[in-house]
N, C-alpha and C positions, 0 to 999 in steps of 0.2 A: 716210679711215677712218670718217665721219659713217654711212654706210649700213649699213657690219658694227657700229659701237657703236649705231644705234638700230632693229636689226632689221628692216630694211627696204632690206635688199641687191637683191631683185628688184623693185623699184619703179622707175617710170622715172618724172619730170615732166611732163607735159601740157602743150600749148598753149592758152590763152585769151586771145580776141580781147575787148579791153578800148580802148573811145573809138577806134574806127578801131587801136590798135595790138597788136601779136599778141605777146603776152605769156607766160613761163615759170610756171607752175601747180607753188608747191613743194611737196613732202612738207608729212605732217604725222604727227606719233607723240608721244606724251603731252601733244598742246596745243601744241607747238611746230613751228613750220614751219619746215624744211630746203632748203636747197639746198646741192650740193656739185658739183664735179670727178669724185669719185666715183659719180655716176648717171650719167654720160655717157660712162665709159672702160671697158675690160674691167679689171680691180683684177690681172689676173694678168702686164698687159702695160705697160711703164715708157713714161712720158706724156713726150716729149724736147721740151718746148718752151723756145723761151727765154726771157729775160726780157717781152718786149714780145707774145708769146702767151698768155702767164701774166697779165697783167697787165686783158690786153683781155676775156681767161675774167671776170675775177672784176668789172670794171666793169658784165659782162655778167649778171652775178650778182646783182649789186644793182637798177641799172637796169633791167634787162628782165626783172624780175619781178614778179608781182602778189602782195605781200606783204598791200595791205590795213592795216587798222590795225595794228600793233604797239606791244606794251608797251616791247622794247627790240629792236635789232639789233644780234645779238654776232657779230661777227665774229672765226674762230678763223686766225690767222699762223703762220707757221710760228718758227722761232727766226730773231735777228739784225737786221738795219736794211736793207734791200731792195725792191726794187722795189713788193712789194705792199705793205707798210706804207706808204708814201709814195704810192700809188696809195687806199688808205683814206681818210689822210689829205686827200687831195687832192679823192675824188670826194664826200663825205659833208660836209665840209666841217665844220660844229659838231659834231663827236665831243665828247659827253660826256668821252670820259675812256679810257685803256688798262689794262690789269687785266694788270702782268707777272708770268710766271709763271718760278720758278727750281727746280735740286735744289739739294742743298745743297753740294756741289762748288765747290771754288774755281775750276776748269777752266769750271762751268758759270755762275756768277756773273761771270766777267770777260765773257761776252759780254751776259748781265742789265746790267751796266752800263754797256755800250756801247747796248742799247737804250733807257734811260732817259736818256741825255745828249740819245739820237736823239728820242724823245717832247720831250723839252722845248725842242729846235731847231724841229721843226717845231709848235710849240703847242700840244700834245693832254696835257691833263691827268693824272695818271696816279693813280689813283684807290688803289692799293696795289698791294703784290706778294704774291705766291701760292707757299709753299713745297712744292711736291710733292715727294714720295719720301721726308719728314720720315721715318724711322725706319720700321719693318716691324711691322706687328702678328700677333704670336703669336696662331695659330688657338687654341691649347689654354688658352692662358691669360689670351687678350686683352692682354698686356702688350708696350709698343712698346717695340722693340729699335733702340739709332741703329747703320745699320751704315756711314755715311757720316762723311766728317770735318763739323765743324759748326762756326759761328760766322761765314761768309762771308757770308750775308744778311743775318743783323745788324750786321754792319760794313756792309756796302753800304745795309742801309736807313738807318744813322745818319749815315754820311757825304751820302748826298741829301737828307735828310731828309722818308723817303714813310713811310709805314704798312704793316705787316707786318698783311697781311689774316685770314691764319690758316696751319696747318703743315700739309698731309694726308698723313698717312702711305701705306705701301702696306699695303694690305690684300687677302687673297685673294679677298674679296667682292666689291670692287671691279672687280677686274681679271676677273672672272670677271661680271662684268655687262656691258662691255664687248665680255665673246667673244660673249654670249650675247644682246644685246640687249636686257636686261631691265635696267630702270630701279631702283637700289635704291628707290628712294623710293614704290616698287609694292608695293614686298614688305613684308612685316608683320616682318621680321627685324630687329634692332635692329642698329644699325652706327654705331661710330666716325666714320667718313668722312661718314654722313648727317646727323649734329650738325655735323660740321665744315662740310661745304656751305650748312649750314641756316646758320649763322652768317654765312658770307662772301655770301651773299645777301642775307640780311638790310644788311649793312656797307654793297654796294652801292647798296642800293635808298634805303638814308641819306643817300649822298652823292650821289645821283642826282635825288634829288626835291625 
């Protein structure tokens, strides 16, 4: 989905030949360079690989491309404990650190904490968790509504004992930035979610430096 969230669905990657090796040339869209699964497949046709195809895409990902300096490399997993987390782990070797993300669902925290036992088996720091879907924010009055049951996170972050990096609610701004390609943090509109970003970036960059 990296291509339709950062407007840049007709973009394909480049080849550059770098010290004799011939190198992937990734996107770039508000400063940040891209690469995805998505510049390389039709989005409308389902990609059937299996685990050890999948695995060798995204080593391919990393390694043969010409990134260049970078401030950080974040790499976005899918949910669970699987072949590409442990191929992360594995190719990058001193990973900073895992940033997990939950809703607030008991359904969806029991596998949150199947993936933080996994972070901590194979030694990747886990820098906090991220609660998305925190409640819904009313267009009319700005006020978040919880429409999810609550308190599974916070049993889960105090039973591991990690830090609760920040809550994002859903917001129609949001998800509407997303359809549309546009970066809230472009737009002069004030928004919930971009204090909350601003925040958890910030948290980041604390325990990174």
């Amino acid at each position: 989905s990296m291509p339709k969230m950062f407007g840049v669905e007709d973009a394909r990657p480049s080849g550059v030949n770098k010290d004799g090796r011939q190198l992937i040339e990734p996107i770039e869209k508000y400063g940040v360079k891209l690469l995805s699964i998505g510049f390389f497949v039709n989005p409308d046709t389902a990609t059937l690989w299996r685990g050890g195809m999948a695995t060798s895409a995204l080593k391919q990902l990393i390694a043969d491309a010409d990134w260049g300096d970078l401030d950080y490399l974040i790499v976005d997993l899918p949910p669970g404990t699987g072949d590409e987390q442990l191929t992360i782990a594995q190719s990058i070797g001193d990973v900073d650190g895992a940033i997990i993300v939950s809703t607030p669902q008991d359904v969806a925290v029991l596998d949150v904490r199947k993936s933080i036992e996994f972070s901590k088996l194979i030694n990747v720091p886990i820098l906090g968790l991220v609660e998305n879907m925190s409640g819904f924010v009313c267009p009319c009055c700005n006020e978040t509504v919880q429409i999810f049951n609550t308190g599974a996170v916070e049993k889960a972050i105090a039973d591991f004992k990690i830090e609760l990096l920040d809550k994002i609610p859903m917001e129609p701004k949001l998800a509407n930035a997303g359809d549309t390609g546009k970066s809230l943090f472009f737009e002069t509109e004030e928004s919930i979610v971009k204090d909350k970003f601003r925040n958890i970036v910030k948290r980041i960059i604390e325990k990174t430096t």
